[in-house]
C-alpha positions as MATLAB code, in Angstrom:
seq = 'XXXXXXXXXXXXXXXXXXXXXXXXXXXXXXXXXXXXXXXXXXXXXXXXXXXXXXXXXXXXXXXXXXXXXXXXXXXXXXXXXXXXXXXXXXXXXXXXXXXXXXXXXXXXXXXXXXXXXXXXXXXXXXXXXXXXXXXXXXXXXXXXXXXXXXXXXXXXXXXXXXXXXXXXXXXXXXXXXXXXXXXXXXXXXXXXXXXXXXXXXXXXXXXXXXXXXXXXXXXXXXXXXXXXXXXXXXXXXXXXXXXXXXXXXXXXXXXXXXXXXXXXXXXXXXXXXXXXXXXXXXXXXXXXXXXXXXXXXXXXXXXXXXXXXXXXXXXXXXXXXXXXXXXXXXXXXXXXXXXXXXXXXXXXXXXXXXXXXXXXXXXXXXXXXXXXXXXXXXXXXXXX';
ca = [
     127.950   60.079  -53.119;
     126.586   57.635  -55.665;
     123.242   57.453  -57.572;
     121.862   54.691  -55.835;
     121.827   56.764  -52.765;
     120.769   60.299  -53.796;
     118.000   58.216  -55.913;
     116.553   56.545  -52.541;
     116.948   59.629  -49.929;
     114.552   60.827  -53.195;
     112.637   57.752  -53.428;
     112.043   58.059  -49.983;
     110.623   61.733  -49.902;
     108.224   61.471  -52.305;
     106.961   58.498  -50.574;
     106.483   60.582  -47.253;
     105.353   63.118  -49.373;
     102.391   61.128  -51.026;
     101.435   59.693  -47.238;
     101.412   63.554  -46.006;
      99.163   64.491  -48.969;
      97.070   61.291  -48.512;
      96.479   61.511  -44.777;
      95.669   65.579  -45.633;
      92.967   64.214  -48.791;
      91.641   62.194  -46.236;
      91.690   64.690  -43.390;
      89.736   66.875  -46.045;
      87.148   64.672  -47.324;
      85.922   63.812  -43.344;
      83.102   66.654  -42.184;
      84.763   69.009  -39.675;
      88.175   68.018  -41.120;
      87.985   64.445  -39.271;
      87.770   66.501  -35.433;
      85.178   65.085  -33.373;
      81.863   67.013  -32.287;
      78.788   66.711  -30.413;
      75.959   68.227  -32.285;
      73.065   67.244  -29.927;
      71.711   64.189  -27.664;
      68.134   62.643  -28.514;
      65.813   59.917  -27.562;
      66.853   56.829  -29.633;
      63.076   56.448  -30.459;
      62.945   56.165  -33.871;
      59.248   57.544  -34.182;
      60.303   60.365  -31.590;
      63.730   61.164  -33.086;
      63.418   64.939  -33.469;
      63.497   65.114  -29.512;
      66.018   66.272  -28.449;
      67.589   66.360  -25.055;
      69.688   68.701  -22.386;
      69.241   65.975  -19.520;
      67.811   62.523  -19.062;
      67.423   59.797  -15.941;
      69.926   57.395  -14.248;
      69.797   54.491  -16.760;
      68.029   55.999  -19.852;
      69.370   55.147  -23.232;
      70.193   58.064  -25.255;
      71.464   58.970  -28.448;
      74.767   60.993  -29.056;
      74.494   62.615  -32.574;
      77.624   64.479  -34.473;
      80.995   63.565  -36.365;
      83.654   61.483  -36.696;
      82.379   59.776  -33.153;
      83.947   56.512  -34.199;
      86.727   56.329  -31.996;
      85.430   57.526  -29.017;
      86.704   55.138  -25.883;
      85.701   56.734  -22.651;
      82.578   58.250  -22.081;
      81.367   60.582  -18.783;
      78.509   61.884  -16.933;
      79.583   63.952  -14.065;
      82.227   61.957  -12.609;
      80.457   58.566  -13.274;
      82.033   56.263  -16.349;
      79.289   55.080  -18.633;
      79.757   51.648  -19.851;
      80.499   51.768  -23.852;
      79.562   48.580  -26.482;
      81.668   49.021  -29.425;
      78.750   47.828  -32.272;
      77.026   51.421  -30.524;
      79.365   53.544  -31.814;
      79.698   54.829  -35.096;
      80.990   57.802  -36.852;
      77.687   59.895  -36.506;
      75.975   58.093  -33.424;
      76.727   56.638  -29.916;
      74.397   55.014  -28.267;
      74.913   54.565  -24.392;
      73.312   54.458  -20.909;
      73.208   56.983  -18.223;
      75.052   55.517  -15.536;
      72.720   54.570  -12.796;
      75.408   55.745   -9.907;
      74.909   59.021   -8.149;
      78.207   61.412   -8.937;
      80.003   62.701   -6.195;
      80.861   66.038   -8.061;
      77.893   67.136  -10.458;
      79.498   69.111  -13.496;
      76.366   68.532  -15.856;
      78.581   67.765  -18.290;
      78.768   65.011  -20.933;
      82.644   64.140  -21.978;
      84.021   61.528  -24.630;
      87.285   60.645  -24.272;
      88.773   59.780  -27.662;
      91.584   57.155  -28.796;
      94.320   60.084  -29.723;
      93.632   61.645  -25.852;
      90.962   64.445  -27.554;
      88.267   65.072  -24.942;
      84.710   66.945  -26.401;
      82.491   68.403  -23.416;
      79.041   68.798  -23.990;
      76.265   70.681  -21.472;
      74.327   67.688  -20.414;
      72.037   67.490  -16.662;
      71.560   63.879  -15.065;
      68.806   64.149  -13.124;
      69.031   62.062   -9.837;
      65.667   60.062   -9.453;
      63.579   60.389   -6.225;
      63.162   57.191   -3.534;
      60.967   54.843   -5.346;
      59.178   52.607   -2.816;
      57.700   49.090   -4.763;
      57.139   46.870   -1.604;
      57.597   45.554    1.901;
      59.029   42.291    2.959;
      55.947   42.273    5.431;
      53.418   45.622    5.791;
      51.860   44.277    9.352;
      55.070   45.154   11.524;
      54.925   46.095   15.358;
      56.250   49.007   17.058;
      59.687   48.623   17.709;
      60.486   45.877   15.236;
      62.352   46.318   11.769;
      60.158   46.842    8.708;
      61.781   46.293    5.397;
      61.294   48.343    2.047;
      61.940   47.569   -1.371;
      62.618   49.601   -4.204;
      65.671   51.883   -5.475;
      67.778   55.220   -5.579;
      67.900   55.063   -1.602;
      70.685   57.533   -1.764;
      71.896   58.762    2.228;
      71.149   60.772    3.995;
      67.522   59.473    4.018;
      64.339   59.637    6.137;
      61.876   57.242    6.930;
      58.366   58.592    8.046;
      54.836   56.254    8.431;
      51.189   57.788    8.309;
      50.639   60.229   11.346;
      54.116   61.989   10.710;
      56.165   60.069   12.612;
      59.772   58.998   12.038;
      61.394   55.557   12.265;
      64.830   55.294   12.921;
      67.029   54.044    9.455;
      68.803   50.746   10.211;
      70.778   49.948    7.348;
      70.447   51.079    3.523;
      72.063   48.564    1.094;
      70.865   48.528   -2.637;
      67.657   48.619   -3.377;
      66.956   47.789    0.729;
      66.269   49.674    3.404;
      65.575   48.363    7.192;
      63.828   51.186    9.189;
      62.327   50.492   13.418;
      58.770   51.393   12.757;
      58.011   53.739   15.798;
      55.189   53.810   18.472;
      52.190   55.288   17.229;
      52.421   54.431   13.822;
      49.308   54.590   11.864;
      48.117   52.455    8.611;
      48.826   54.605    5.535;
      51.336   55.065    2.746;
      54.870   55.336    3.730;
      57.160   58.382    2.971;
      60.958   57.973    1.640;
      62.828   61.262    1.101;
      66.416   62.266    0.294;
      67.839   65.316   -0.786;
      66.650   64.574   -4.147;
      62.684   64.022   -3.950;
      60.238   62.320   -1.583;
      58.262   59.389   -2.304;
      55.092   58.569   -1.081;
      54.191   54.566   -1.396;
      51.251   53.476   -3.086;
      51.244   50.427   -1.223;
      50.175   51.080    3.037;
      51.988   50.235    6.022;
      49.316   48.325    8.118;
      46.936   47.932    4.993;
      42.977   47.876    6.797;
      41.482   48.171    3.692;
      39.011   45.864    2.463;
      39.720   42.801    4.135;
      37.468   39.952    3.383;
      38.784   36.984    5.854;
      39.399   38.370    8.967;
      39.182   36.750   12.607;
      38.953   39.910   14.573;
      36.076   38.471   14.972;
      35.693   35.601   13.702;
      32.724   35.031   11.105;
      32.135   32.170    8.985;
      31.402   28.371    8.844;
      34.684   26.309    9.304;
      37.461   25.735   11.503;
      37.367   28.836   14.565;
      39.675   26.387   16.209;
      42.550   27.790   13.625;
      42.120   31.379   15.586;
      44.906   32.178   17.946;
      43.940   35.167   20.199;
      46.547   34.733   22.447;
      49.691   33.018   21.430;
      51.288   30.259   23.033;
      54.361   28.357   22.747;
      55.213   27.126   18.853;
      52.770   29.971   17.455;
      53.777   33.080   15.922;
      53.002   36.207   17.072;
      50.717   38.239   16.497;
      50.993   41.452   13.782;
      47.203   42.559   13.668;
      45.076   41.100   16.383;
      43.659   36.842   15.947;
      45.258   34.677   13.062;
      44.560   31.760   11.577;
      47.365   28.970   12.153;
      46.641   25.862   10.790;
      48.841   23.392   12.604;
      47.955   19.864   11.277;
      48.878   16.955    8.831;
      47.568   17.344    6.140;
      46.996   14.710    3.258;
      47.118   14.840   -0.113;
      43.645   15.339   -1.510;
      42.432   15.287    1.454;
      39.647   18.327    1.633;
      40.603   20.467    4.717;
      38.907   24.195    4.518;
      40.770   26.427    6.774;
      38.349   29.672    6.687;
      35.316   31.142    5.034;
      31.821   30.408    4.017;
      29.108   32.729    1.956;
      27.432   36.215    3.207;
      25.403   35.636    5.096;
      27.638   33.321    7.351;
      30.332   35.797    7.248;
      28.579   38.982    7.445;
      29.296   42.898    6.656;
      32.776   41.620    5.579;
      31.931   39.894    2.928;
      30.986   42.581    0.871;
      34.256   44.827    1.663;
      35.617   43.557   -2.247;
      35.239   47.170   -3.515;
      32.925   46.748   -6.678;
      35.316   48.769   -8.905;
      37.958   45.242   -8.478;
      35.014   42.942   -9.570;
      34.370   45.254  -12.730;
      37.958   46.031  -13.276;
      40.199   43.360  -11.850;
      43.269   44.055  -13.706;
      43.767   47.200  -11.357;
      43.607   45.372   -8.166;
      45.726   43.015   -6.381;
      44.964   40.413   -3.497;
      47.288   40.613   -0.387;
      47.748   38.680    2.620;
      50.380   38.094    5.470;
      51.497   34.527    6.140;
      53.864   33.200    8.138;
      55.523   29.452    7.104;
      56.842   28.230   10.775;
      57.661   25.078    8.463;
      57.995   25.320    4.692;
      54.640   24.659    2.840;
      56.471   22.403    0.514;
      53.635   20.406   -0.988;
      49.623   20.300   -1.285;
      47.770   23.295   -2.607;
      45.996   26.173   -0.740;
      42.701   26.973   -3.054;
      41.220   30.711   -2.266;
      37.790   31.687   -3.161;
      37.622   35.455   -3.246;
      34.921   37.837   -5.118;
      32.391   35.024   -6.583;
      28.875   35.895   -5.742;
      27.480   32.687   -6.375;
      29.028   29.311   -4.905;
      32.562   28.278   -4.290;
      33.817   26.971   -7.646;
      36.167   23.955   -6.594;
      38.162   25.060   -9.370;
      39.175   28.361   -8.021;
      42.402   30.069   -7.963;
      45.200   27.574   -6.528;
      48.336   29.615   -4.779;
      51.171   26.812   -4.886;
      53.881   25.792   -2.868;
      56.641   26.211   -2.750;
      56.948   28.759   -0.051;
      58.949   29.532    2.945;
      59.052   32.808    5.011;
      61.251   30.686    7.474;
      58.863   31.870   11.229;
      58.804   34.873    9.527;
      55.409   37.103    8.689;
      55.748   38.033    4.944;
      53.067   39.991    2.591;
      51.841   38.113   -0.160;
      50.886   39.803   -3.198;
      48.829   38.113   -6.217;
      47.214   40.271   -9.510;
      43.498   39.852   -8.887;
      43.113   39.532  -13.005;
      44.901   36.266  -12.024;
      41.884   35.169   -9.523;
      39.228   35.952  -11.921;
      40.554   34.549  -14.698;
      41.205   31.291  -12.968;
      37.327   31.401  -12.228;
      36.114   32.294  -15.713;
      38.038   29.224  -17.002;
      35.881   27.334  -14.680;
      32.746   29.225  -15.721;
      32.153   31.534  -12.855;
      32.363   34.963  -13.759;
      33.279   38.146  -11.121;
      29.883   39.835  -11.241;
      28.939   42.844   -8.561;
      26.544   41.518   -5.428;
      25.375   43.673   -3.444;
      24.859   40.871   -0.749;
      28.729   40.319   -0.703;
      30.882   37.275   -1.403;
      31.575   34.036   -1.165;
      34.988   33.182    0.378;
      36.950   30.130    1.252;
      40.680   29.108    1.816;
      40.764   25.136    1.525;
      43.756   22.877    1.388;
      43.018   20.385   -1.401;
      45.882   18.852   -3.558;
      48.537   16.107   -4.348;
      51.166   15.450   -1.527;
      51.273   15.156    2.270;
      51.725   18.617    3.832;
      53.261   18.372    7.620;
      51.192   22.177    8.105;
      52.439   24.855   10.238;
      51.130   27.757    8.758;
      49.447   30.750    9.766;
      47.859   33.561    8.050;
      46.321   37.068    8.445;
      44.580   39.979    6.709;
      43.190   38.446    3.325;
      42.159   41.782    1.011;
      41.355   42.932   -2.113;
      43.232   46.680   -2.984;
      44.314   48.832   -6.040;
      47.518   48.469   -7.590;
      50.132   50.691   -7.800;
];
């Protein structure tokens, strides 16, 4: 055996030698000699970073806090993957979302998944949101017909109940969706949602009779009763709370063509059903209405007077096309701060009168309009 080979089988153990030692210096100077570990889960707050946490929300961003975290690849809630971005995730800190999914097995338990197969568990609770209800595709719908709602963490089985206590049958749930028959005897009121994991009540009511200002059950004011349908003939829609209005004309641009209105004392007790709180505080109010677009309203302007207790303004509040519910009734929903500030930029400020309120809705603007519109239940009610 010569030199040359006894000298490299040497050479060649010392070298492994010096990696063992290094990888074991390096093994030593990492905290926890370099094994990964969870040491708790906070808000990622900065000014609230002493909070910690033992559950959180579908969809919260939290804060995973311990050692040598760096090369964590998988993380889990339950049985539910969270989605992990790399810049996130560093040796002390991951930060990452809650899935949003519900789990079919609940474990409340947190688990990384780490590049050399190492798993850490970690007691953690996802807490599985109740219904939240934020609107309806229409709220006027009749007996027997399919009501939409908005909102999310419809999770089935569900139920579907309307003011009185009675049930509607559940359609179809897709996300964020659900379509429900409303049933005989329904009453105006919130709506209720409720799965196994909460009940909901809806701010917003099914059938909303509060507060309406321009109403033609019966009709009260100084222009166009010939809009009213009471009994609905062949090309008008039908009816979801009594008369309409359906305004079924050309109409052209700048031409002045007031659909509905006039001041108190032409439109009587109505007029003053603007609660005063939404004059004085406007930001915590919305104005609603139901229209239905039998043909798109694709051009013109529809201005709406609504809470101004001295005159019309010609510069009010302009709602602007383009809309198109396709023969559909839909509920319309604008912020009230949006009405009265449109107002005070034309000097007309929301003051309280006890003798009520001017209203108008008047079709003034550029373009030809070929109008087939019609429209229901103008009011004034809280926000959610």
């Amino acid at each position: 055996m010569s030199k040359t080979f006894i000298f490299g089988i040497i050479y060649r153990a010392i070298c492994v030698l010096i990696g063992v030692l290094a990888v074991s210096c390096q093994k030593d100077d990492l905290p926890n000699g370099g094994e990964p570990v969870i040491k708790f889960i906070r808000v990622t707050d900065p000014e609230s970073a002493d909070s910690l946490l033992t559950s959180a929300g579908q969809d919260k961003l939290i804060a995973i806090v311990g050692e040598n975290l760096h090369d964590a690849r998988e993380i889990w809630f339950n049985d539910q993957r969270a989605s992990l971005t790399p810049s996130y995730i560093t040796a002390t800190t991951i930060l990452v979302t809650v899935p949003g999914h519900i789990p079919g097995e609940i474990s409340n338990k947190l688990r990384i998944v780490f590049g050399n197969g190492k798993i850490v568990e970690h007691d953690f609770e996802v807490k599985i949101s109740e219904p939240l209800v934020t609107s309806m595709v229409c709220e006027y719908v009749p007996a027997g017909s399919i009501a939409t709602i908005h909102g999310d963490f419809f999770y089935e089985p569900l139920t579907v109940s309307f003011a009185g206590g009675k049930p509607g049958a559940v359609v179809a749930v897709k996300d964020q969706e659900i379509q429900v028959t409303v049933p005989e005897g329904a009453q105006p009121g919130p709506i209720t949602v409720k799965t196994k994991f909460g009940e909901t009540k809806s701010d917003l009511w099914f059938r909303d009779n509060r507060n309406i200002f321009i109403s033609s059950d019966p009709f009260t004011g100084w222009w166009n009763a010939s809009f009213v349908v009471s009994k609905p003939g062949p090309g008008d829609p039908s009816a979801i709370n009594g008369n309409y209005i359906h305004v079924k004309k050309p109409i052209g641009g700048w031409q002045w063509t007031e659909v509905a209105g006039g001041p108190p004392d032409a439109m009587g007790a109505i007029s003053k059903n603007i609660p005063d709180s939404a004059i004085l505080k406007p930001a915590d109010y919305v104005l609603k209405f139901e229209v239905n677009t039998v043909k798109p309203y694709n051009n013109n302007v529809l201005k709406i007077t609504a809470g101004l207790a001295a005159g019309f303004n010609d510069s009010q509040y302009t709602w602007l096309p383009p809309y198109d519910t396709k023969g559909q009734w839909q509920t319309v929903t604008i912020p009230f701060q949006e009405i009265a500030a449109s107002y005070e930029s034309a000097g007309s400020k929301l003051v309280v009168s006890e003798k009520g309120y001017y209203t108008r809705l008047l079709f003034h603007g550029g373009g030809d309009l070929d109008c087939d519109m019609a429209f229901d239940n103008f009011r004034v009610v809280q926000r959610r």
